[in-house]
PyMOL CGO cylinders between C-alpha atoms (Angstrom):
from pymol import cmd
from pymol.cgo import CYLINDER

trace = [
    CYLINDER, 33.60, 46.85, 31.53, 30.34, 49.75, 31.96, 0.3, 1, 1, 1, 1, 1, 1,
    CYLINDER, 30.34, 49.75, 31.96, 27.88, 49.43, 29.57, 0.3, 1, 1, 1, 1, 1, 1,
    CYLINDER, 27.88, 49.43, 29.57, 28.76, 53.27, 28.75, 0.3, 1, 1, 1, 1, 1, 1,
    CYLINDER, 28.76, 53.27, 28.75, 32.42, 51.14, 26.62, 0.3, 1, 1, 1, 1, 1, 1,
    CYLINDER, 32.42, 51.14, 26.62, 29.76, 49.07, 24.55, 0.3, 1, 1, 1, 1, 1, 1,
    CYLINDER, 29.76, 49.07, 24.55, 29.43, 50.90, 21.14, 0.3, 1, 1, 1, 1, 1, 1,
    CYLINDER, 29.43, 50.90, 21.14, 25.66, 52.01, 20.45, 0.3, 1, 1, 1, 1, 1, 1,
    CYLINDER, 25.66, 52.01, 20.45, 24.24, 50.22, 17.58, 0.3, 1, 1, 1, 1, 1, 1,
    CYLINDER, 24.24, 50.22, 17.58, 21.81, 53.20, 16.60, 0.3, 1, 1, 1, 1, 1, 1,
    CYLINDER, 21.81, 53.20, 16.60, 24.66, 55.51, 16.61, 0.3, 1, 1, 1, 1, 1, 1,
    CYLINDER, 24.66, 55.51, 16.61, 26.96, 53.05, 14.50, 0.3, 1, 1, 1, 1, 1, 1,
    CYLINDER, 26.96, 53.05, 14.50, 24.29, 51.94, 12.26, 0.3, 1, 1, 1, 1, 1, 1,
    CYLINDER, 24.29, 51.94, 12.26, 21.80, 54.43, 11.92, 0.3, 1, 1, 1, 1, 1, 1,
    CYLINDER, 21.80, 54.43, 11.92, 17.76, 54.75, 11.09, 0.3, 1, 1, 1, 1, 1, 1,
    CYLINDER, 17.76, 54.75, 11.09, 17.78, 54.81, 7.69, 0.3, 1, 1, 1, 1, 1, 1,
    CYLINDER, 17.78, 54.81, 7.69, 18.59, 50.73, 7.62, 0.3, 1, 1, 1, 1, 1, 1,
    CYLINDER, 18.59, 50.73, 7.62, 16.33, 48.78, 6.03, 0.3, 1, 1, 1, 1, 1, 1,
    CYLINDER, 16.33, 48.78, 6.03, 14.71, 46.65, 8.40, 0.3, 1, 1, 1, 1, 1, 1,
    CYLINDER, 14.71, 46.65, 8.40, 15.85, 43.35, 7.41, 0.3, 1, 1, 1, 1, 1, 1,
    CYLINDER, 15.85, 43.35, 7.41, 19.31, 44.50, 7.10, 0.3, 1, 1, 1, 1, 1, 1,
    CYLINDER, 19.31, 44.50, 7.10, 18.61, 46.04, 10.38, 0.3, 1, 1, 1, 1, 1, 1,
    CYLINDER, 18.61, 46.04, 10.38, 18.22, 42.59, 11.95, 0.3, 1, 1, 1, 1, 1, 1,
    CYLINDER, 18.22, 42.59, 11.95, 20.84, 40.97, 10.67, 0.3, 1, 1, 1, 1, 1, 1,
    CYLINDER, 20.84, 40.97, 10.67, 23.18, 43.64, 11.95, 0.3, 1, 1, 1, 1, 1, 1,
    CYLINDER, 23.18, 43.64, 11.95, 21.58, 43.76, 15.20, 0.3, 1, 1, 1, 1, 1, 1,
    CYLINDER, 21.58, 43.76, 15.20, 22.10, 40.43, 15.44, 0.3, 1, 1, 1, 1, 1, 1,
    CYLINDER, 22.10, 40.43, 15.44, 25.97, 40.67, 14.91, 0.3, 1, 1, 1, 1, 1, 1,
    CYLINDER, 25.97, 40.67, 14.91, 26.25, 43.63, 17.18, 0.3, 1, 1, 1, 1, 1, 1,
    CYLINDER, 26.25, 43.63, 17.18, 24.82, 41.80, 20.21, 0.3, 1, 1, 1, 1, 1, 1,
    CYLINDER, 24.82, 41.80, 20.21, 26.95, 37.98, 19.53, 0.3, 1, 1, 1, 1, 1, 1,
    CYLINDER, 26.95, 37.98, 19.53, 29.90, 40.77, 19.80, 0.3, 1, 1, 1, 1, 1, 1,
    CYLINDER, 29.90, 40.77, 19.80, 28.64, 42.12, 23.09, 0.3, 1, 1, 1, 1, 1, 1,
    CYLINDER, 28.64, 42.12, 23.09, 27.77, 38.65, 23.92, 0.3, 1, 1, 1, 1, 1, 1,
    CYLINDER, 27.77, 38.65, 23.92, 31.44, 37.61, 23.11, 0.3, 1, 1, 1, 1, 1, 1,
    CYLINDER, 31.44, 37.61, 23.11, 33.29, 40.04, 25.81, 0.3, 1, 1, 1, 1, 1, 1,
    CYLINDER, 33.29, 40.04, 25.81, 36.50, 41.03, 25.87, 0.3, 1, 1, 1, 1, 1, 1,
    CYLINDER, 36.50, 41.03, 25.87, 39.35, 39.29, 24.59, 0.3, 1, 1, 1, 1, 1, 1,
    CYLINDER, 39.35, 39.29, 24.59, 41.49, 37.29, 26.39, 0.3, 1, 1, 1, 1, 1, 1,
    CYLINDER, 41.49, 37.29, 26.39, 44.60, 39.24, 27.43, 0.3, 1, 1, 1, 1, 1, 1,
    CYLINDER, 44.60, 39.24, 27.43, 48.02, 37.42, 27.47, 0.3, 1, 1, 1, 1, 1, 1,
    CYLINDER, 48.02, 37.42, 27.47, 49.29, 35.71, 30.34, 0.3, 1, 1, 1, 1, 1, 1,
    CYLINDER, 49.29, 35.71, 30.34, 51.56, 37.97, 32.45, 0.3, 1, 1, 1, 1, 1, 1,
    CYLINDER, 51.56, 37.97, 32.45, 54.19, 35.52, 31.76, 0.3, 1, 1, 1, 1, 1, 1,
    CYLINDER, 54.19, 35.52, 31.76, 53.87, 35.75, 27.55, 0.3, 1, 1, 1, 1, 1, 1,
    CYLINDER, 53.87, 35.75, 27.55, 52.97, 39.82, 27.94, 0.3, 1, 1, 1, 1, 1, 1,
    CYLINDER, 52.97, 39.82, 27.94, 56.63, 40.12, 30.04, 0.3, 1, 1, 1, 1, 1, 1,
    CYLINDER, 56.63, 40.12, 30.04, 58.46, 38.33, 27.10, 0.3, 1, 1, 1, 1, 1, 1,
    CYLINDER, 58.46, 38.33, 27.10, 60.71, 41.35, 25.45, 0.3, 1, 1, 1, 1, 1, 1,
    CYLINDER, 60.71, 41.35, 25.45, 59.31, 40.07, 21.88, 0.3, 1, 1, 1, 1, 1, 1,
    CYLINDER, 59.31, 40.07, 21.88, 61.52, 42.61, 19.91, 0.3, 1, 1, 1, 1, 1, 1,
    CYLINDER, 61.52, 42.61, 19.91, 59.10, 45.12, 17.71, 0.3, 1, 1, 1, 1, 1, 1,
    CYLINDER, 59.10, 45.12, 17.71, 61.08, 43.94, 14.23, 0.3, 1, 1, 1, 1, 1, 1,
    CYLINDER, 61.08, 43.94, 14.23, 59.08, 40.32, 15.21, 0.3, 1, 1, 1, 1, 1, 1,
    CYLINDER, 59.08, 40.32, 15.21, 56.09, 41.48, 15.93, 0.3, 1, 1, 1, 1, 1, 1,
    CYLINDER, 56.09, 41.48, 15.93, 55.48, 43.83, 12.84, 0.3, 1, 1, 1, 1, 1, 1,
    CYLINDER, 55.48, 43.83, 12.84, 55.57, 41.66, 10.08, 0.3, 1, 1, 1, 1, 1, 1,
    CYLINDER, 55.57, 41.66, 10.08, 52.51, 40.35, 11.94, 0.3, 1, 1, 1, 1, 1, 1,
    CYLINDER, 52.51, 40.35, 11.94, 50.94, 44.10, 12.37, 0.3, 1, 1, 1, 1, 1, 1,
    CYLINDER, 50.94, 44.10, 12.37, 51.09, 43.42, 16.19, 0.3, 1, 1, 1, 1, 1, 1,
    CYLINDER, 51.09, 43.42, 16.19, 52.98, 46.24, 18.58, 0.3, 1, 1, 1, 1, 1, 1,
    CYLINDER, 52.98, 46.24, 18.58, 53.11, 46.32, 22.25, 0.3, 1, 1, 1, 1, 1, 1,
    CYLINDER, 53.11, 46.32, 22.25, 50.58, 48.18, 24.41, 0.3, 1, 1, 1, 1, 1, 1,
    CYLINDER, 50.58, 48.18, 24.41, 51.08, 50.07, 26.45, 0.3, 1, 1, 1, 1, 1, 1,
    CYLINDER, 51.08, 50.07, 26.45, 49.56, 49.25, 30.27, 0.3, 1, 1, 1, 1, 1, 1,
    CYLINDER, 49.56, 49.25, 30.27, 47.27, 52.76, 29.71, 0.3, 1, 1, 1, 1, 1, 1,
    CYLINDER, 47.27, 52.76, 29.71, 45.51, 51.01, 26.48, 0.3, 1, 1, 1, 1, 1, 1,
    CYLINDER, 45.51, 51.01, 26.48, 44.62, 47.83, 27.91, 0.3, 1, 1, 1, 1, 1, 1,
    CYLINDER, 44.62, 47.83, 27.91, 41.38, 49.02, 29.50, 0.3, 1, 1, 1, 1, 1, 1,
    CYLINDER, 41.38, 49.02, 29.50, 40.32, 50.33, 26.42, 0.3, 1, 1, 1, 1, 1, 1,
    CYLINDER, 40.32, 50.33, 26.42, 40.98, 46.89, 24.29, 0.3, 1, 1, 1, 1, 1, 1,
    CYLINDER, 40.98, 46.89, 24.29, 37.63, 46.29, 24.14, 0.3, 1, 1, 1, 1, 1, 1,
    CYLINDER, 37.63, 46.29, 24.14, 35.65, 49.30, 23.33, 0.3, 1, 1, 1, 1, 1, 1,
    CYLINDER, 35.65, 49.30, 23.33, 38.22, 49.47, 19.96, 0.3, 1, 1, 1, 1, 1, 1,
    CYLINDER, 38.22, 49.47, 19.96, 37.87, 45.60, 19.18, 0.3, 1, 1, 1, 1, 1, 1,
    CYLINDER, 37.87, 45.60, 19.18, 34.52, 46.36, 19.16, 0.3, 1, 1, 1, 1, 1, 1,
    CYLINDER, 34.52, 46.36, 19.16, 34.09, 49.18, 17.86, 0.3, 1, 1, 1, 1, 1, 1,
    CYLINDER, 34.09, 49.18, 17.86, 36.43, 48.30, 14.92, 0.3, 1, 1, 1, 1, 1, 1,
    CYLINDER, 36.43, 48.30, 14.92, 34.44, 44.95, 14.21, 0.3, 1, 1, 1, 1, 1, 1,
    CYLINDER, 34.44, 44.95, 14.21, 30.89, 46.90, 14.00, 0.3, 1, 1, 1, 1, 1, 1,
    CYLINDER, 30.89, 46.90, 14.00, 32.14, 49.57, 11.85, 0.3, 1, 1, 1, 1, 1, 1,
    CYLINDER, 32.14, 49.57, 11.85, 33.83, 46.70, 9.46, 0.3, 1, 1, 1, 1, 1, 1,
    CYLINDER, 33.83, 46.70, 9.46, 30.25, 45.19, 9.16, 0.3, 1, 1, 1, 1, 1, 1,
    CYLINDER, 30.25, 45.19, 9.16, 28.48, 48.51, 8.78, 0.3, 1, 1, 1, 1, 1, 1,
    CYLINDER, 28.48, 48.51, 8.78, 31.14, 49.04, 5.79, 0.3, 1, 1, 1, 1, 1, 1,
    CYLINDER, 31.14, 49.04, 5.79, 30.14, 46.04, 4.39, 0.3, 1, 1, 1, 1, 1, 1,
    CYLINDER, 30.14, 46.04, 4.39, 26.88, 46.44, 4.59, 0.3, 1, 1, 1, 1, 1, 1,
    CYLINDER, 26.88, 46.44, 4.59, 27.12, 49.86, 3.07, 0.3, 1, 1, 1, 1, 1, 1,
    CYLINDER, 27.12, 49.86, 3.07, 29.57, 48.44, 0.15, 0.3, 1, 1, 1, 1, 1, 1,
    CYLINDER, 29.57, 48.44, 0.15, 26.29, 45.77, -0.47, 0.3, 1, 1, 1, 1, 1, 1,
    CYLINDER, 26.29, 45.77, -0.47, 23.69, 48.65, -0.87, 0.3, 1, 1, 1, 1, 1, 1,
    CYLINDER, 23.69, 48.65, -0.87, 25.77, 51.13, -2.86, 0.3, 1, 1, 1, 1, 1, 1,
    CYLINDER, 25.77, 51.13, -2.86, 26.66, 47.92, -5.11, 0.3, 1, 1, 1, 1, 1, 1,
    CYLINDER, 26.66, 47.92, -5.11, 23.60, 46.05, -5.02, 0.3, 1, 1, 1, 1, 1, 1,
    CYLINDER, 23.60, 46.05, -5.02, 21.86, 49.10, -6.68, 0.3, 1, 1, 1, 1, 1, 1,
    CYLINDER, 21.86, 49.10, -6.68, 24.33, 48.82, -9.72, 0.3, 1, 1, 1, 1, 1, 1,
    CYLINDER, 24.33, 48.82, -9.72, 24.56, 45.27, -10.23, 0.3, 1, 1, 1, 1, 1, 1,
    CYLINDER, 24.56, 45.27, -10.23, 22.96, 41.50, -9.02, 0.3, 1, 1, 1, 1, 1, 1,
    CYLINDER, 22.96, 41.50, -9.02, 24.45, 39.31, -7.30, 0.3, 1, 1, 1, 1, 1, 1,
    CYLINDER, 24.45, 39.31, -7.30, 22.37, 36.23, -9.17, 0.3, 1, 1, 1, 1, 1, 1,
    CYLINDER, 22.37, 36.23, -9.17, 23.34, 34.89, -12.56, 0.3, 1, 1, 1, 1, 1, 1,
    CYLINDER, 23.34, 34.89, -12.56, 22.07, 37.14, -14.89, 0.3, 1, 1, 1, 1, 1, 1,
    CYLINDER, 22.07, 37.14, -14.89, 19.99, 35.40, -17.98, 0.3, 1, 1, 1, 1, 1, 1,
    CYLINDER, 19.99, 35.40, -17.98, 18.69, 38.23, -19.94, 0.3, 1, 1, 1, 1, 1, 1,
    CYLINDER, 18.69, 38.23, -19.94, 18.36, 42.32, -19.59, 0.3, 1, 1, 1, 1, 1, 1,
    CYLINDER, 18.36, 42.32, -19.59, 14.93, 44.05, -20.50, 0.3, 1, 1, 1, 1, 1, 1,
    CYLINDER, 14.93, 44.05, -20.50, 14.27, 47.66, -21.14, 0.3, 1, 1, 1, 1, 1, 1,
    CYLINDER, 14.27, 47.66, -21.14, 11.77, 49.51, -21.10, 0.3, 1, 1, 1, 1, 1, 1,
    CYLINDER, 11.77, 49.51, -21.10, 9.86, 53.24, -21.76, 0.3, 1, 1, 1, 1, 1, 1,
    CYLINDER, 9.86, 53.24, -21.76, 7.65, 55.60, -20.63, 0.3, 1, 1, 1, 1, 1, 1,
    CYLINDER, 7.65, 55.60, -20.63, 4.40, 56.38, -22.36, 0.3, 1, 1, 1, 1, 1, 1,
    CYLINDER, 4.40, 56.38, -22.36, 1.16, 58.68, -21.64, 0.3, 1, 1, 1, 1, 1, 1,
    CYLINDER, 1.16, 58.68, -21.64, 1.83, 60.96, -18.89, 0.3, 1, 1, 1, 1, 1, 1,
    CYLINDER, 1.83, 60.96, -18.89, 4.94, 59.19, -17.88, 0.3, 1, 1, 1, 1, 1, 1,
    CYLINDER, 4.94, 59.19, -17.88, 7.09, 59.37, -21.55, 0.3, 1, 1, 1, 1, 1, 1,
    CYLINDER, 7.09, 59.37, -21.55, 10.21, 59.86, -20.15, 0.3, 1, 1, 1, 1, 1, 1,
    CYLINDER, 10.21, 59.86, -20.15, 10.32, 57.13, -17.80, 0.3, 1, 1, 1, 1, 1, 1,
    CYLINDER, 10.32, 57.13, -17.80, 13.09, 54.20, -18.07, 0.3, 1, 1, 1, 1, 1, 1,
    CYLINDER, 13.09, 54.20, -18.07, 13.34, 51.08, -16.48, 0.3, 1, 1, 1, 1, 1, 1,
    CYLINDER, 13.34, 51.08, -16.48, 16.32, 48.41, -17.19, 0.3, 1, 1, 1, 1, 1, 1,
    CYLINDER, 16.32, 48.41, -17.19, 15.07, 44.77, -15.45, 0.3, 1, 1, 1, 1, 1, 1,
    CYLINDER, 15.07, 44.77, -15.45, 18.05, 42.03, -14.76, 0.3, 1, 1, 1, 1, 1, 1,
    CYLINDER, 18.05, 42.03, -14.76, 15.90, 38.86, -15.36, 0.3, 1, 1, 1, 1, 1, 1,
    CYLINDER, 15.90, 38.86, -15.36, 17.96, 35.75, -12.93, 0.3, 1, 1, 1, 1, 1, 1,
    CYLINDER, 17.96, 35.75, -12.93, 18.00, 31.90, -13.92, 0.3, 1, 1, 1, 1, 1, 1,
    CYLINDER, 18.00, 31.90, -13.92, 15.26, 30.22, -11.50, 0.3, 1, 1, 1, 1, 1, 1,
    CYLINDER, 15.26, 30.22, -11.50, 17.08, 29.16, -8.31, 0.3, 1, 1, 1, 1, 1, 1,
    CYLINDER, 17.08, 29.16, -8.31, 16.41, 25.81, -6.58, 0.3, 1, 1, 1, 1, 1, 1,
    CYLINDER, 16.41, 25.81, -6.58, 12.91, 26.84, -5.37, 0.3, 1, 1, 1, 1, 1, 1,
    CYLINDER, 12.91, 26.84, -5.37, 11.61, 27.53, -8.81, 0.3, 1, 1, 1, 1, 1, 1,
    CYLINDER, 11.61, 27.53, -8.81, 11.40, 31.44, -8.16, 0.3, 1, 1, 1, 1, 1, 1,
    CYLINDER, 11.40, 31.44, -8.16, 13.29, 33.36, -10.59, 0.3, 1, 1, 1, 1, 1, 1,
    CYLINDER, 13.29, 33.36, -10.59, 14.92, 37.00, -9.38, 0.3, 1, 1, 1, 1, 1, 1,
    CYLINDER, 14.92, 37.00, -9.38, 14.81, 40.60, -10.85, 0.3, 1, 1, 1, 1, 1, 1,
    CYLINDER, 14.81, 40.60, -10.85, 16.66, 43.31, -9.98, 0.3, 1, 1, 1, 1, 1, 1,
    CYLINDER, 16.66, 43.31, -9.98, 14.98, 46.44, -11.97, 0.3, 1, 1, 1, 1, 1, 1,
    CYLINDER, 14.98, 46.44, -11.97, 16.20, 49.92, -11.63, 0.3, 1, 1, 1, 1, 1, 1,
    CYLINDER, 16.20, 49.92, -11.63, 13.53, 52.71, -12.99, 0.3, 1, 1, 1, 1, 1, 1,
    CYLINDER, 13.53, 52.71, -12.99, 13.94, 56.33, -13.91, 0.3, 1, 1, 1, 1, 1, 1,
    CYLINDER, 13.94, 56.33, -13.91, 12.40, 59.59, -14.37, 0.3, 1, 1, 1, 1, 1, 1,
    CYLINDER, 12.40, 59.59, -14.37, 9.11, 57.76, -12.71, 0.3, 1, 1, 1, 1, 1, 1,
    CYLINDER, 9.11, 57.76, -12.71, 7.20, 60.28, -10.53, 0.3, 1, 1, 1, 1, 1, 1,
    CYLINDER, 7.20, 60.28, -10.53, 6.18, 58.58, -7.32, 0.3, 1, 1, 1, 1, 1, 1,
    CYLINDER, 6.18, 58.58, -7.32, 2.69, 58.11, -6.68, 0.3, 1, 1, 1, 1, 1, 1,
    CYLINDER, 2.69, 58.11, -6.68, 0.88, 59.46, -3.74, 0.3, 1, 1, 1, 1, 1, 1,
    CYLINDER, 0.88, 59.46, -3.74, -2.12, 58.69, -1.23, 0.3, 1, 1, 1, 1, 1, 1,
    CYLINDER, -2.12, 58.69, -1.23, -1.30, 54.96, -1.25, 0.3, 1, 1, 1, 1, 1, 1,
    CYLINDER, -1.30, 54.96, -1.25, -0.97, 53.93, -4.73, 0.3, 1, 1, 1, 1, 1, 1,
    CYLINDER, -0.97, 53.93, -4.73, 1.66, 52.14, -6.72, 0.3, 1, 1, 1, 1, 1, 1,
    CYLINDER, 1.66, 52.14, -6.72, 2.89, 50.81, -9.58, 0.3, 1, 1, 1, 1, 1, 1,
    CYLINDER, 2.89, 50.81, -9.58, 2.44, 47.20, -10.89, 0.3, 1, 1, 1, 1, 1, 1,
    CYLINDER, 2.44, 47.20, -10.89, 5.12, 45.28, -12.91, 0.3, 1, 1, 1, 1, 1, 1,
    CYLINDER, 5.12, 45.28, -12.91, 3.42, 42.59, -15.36, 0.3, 1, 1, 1, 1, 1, 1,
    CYLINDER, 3.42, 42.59, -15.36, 4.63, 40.15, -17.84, 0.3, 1, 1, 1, 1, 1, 1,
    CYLINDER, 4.63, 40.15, -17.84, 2.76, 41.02, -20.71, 0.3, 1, 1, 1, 1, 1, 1,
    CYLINDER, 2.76, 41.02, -20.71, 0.86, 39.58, -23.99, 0.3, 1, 1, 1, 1, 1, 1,
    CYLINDER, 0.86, 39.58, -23.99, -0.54, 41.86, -27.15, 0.3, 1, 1, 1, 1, 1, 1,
    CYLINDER, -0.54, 41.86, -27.15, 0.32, 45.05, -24.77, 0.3, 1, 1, 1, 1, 1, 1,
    CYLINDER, 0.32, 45.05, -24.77, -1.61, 43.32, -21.74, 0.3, 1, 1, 1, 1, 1, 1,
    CYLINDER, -1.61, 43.32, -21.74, -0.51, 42.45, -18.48, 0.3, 1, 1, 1, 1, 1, 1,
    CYLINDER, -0.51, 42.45, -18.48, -1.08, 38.81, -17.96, 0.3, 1, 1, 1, 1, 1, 1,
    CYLINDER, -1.08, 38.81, -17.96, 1.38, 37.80, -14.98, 0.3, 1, 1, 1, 1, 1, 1,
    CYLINDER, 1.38, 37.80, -14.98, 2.00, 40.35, -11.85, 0.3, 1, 1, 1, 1, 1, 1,
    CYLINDER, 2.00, 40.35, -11.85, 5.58, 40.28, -10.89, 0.3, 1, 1, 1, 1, 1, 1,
    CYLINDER, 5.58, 40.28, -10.89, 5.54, 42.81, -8.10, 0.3, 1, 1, 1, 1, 1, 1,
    CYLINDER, 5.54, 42.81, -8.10, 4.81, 46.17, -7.34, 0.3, 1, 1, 1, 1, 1, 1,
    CYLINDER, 4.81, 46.17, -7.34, 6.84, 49.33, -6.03, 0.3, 1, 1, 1, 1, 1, 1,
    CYLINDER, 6.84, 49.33, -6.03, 7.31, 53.02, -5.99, 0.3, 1, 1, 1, 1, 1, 1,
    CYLINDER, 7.31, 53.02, -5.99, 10.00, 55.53, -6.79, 0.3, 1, 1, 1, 1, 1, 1,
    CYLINDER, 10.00, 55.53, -6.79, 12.06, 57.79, -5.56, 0.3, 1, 1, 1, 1, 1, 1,
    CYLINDER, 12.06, 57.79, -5.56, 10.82, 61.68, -5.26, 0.3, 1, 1, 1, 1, 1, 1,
    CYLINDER, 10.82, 61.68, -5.26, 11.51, 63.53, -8.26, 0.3, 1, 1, 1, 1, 1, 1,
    CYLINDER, 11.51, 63.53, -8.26, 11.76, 60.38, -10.47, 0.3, 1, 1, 1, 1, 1, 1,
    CYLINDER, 11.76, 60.38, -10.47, 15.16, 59.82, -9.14, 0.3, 1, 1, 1, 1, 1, 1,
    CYLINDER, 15.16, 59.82, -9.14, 16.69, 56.67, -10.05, 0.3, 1, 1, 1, 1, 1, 1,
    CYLINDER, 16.69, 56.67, -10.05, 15.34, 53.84, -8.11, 0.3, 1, 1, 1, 1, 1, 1,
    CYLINDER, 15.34, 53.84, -8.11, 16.58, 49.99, -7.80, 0.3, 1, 1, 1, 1, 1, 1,
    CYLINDER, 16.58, 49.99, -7.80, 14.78, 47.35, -6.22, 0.3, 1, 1, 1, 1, 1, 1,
    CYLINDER, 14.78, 47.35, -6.22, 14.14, 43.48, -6.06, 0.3, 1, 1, 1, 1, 1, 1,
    CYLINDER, 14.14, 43.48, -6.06, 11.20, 41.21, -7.26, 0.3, 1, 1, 1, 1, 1, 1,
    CYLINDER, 11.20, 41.21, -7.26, 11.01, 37.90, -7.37, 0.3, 1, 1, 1, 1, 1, 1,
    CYLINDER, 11.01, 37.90, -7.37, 8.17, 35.32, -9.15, 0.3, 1, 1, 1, 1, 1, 1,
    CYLINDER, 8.17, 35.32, -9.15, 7.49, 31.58, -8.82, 0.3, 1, 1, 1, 1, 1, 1,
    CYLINDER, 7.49, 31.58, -8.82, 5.77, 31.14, -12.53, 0.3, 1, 1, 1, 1, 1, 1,
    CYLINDER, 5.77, 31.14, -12.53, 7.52, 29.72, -15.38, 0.3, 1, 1, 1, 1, 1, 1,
    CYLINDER, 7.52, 29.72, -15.38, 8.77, 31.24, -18.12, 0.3, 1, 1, 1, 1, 1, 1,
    CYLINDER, 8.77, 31.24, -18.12, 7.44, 29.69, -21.02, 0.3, 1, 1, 1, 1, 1, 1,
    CYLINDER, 7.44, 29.69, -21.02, 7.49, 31.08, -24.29, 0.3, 1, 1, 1, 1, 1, 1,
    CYLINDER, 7.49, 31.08, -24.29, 4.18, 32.10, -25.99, 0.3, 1, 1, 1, 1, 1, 1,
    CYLINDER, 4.18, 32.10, -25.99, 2.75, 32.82, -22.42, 0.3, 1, 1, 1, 1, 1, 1,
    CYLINDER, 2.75, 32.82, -22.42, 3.99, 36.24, -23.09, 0.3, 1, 1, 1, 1, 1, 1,
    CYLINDER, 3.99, 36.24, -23.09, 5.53, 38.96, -25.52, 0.3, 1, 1, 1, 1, 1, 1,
    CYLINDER, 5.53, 38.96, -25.52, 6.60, 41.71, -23.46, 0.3, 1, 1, 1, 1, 1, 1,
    CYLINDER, 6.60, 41.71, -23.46, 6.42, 43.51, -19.79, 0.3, 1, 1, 1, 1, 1, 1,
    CYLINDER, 6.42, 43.51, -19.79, 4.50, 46.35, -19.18, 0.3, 1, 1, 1, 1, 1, 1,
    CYLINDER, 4.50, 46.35, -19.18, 3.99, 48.85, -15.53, 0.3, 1, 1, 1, 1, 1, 1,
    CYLINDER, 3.99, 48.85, -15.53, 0.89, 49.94, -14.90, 0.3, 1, 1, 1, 1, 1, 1,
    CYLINDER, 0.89, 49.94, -14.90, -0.54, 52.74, -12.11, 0.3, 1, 1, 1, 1, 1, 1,
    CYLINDER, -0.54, 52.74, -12.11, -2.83, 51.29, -9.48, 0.3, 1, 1, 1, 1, 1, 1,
    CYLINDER, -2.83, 51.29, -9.48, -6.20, 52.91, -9.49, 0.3, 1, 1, 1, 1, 1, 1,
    CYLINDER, -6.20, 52.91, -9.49, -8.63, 51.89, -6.23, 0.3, 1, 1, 1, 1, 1, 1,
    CYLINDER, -8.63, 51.89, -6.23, -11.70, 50.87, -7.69, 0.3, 1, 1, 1, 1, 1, 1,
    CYLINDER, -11.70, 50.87, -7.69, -10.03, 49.58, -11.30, 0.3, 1, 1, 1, 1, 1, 1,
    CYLINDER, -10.03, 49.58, -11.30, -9.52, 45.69, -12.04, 0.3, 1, 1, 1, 1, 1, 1,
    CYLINDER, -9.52, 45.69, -12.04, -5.75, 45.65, -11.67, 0.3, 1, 1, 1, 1, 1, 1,
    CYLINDER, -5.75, 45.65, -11.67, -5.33, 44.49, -15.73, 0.3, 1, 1, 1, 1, 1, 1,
    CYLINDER, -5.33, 44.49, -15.73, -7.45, 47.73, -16.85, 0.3, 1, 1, 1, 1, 1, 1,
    CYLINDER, -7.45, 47.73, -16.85, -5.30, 49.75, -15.48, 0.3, 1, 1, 1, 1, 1, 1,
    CYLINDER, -5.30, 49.75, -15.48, -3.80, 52.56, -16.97, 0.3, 1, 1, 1, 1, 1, 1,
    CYLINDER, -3.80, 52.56, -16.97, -0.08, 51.41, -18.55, 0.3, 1, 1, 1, 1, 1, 1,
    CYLINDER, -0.08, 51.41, -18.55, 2.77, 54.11, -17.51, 0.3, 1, 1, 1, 1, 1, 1,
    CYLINDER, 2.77, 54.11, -17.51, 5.90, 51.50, -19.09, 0.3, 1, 1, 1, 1, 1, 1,
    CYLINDER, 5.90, 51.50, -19.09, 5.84, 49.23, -21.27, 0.3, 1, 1, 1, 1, 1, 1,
    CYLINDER, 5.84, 49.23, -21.27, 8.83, 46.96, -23.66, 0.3, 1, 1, 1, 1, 1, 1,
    CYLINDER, 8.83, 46.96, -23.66, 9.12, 47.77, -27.67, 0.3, 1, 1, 1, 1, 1, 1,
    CYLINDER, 9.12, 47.77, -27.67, 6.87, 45.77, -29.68, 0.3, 1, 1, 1, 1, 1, 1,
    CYLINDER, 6.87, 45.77, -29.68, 8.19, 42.30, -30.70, 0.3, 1, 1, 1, 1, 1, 1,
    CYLINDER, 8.19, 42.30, -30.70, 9.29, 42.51, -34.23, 0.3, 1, 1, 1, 1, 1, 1,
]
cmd.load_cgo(trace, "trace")
């Protein structure tokens, strides 16, 4: 087999991979590569007149000698596009839903500059390590520019007291989904609400200006 049959990973997966994701298929493509061909029958099983009405019910046919040389390159190519489709099925779900054990939903709104902002955060149960896991999806949030970003906080009184992460958004404000993760407890009465607020350079992170923020507790 050339190494012109071996399907290009950059032309079945693409740039715009995340580069973890990236990895892991790389990694998949190349134990396929790695793999080689698969075995062909033995000339004396492949000259065995298996009638077709036996080998359907199994979705098997018989090749002809032309196709053999290709058996490969389709193998292949089949089982790289099969993990590219799943990997695309886990991004265009994985924006929608979490694939942790849900424990609560927060919402939240926009104020100031930024009042019709929305953000919707899946709050996990801790996992094994202690961390607990967020998936929050934000909208109508104008992306911030020369290197600044938006902090997510746990908050108290309208304060942020615990930093959960920090992102950015999609240009225009379009919808945007990402993952955080924190290794603090949740304890009642260390906090009341969440709240995002817009890095400033030069500004002591909890002083800075609030963008989001959670309905008062009643």
């Amino acid at each position: 087999m050339s190494r012109r049959q071996v399907p290009d990973f950059d032309e079945l997966v693409g740039t715009d991979v995340p580069a973890a994701e990236r990895e892991r298929l790389r990694g998949a493509h190349d134990l396929l590569v790695q793999a080689g061909p698969p075995p062909e029958l033995s000339p004396e099983l492949e000259q065995v007149p298996w009638p077709e009405e036996a080998l359907a019910p199994l979705g098997l046919s018989r090749r002809r000698k032309a196709d053999r040389g290709r058996s490969w390159l389709l193998v292949a190519t089949a089982a790289a596009a099969l993990i590219l489709v799943g990997f695309l099925i886990g991004q265009v779900g994985g924006t929608k839903s979490s694939s942790f054990d849900v424990a609560h939903t927060v919402k939240m709104h926009g104020i100031a500059q930024a009042r019709e902002a929305a953000a919707v955060i899946e709050v996990g149960r801790p996992g094994t390590d202690g961390n607990w896991p967020m998936l929050v999806t934000v909208t109508n949030l104008a992306p911030l520019q020369n290197d600044s970003y938006y902090d997510l906080w746990l908050s108290k009184g309208g304060k942020p007291v615990f930093l959960c992460g920090s992102f950015n958004t999609k240009a225009g404000g379009a919808e945007t989904s990402f993952r955080l993760s924190a290794g603090y407890p949740l304890k009642k009465g260390n906090f009341d609400g969440w709240v995002v607020t817009q890095h400033v350079d030069g500004v002591d992170e909890t002083k800075a200006p609030i963008v989001m923020t959670t309905p008062k507790p009643s």
